[in-house]
C-alpha positions in Angstrom: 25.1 -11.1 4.4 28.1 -9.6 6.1 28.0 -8.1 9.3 28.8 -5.0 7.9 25.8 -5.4 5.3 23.7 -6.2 8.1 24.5 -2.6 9.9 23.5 -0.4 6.9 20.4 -2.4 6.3 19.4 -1.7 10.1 20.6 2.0 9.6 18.9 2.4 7.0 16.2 1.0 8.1 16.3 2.9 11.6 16.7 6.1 10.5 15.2 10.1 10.3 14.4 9.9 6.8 12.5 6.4 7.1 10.7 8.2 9.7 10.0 11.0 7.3 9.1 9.0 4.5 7.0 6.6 6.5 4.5 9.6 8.3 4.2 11.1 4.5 3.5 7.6 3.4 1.1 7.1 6.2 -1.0 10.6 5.5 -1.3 9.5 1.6 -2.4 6.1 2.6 -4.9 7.5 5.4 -6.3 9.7 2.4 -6.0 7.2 -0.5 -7.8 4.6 1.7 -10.2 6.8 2.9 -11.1 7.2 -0.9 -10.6 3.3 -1.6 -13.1 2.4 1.5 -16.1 5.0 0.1 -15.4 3.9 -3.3 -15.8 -0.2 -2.2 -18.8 1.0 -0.2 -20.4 2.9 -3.4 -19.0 -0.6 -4.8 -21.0 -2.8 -2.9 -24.3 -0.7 -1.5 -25.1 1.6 -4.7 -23.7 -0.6 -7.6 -24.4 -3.9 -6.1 -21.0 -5.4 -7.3 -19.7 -8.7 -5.3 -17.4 -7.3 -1.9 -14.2 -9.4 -3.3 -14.0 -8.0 -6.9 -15.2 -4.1 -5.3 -12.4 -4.8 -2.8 -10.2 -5.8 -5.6 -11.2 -2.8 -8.1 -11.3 -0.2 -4.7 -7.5 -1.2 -4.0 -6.4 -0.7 -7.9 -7.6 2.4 -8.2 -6.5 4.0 -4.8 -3.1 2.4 -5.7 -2.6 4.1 -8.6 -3.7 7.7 -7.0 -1.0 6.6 -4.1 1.4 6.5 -7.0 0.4 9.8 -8.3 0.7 11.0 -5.3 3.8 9.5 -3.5 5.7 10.2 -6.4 5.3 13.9 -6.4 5.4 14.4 -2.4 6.7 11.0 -0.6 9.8 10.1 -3.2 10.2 13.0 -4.5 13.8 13.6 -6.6 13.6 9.5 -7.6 15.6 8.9 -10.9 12.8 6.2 -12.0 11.2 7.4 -14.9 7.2 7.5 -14.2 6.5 4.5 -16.5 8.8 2.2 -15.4 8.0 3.3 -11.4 4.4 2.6 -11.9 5.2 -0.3 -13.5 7.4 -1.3 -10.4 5.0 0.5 -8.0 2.1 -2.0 -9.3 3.8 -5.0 -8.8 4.8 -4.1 -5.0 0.9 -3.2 -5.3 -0.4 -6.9 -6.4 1.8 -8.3 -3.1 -0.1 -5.8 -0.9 -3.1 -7.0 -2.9 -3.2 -10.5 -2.5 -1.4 -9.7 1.2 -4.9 -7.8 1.7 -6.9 -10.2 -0.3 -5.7 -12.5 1.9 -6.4 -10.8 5.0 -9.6 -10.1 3.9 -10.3 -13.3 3.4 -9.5 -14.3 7.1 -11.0 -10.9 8.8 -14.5 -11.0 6.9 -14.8 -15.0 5.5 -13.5 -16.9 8.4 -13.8 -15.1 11.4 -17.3 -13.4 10.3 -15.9 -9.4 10.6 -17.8 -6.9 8.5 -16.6 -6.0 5.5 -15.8 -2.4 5.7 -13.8 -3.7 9.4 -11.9 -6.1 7.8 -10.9 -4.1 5.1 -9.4 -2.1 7.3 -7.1 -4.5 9.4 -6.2 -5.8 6.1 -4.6 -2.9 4.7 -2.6 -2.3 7.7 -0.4 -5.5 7.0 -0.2 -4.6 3.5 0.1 -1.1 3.3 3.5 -1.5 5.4 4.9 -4.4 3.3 4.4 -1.7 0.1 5.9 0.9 1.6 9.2 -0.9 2.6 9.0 -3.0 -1.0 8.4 0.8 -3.1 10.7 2.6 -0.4 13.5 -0.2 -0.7 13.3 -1.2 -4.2 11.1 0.5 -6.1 11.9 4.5 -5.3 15.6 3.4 -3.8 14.8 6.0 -0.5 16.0 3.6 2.0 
């Protein structure tokens, strides 16, 4: 990467408008996670499914309201045609996924955190790597 490659990447990256997008992506996420952490407790307390698959099935389906949502409000005016950006916006979604699978993993198997806890810390690793993979490639904001 050139030097001058370098610059607009860190402009870019280090800008008013990533500052925009970010706070409306972090309001969505608050509310889209506030939804994915009751639905993994109705999950796990009411319906008595595992905590790895709930986590799994809670993530899905606040991903794809997050989609719904960030495409009308966050990214709004993006040329990718709904299909294909949900097809796009998914696979950012399955490396959040496994990034908060992962972290799961570590928070509430290994070190002994409660679920609900961990599942939090989790999703703030992953939630920023989606952002920056939909803002950057998926949406083409940045």
């Amino acid at each position: 990467m050139s030097h001058a490659a370098g610059a607009g990447w860190r402009a870019r990256l280090i800008s008013w408008r990533l500052a925009k997008l970010l706070s409306q992506n972090t309001i969505v996420s608050c509310a889209t996670f506030l939804f994915d952490m009751l639905f993994l407790w109705i999950l796990v307390q009411f319906l008595q499914v595992g905590k790895y698959p709930a986590t799994a099935i809670g993530f899905v389906v606040a991903t794809s309201l997050h989609y719904a949502v960030a495409r009308i409000w966050i990214f709004r005016g993006t040329t990718r045609r709904v299909t294909s950006g949900y097809i796009y916006f998914l696979i950012n979604a399955t490396v959040g996924l496994v990034a908060t699978m992962a972290f799961f993993a570590l928070f509430a198997g290994l070190l002994g955190m409660n679920y609900l806890v961990a599942r939090v810390v989790a999703s703030v690793f992953a939630g920023l790597a989606a952002f920056l993979l939909n803002a950057v490639l998926n949406f083409k904001s940045l």
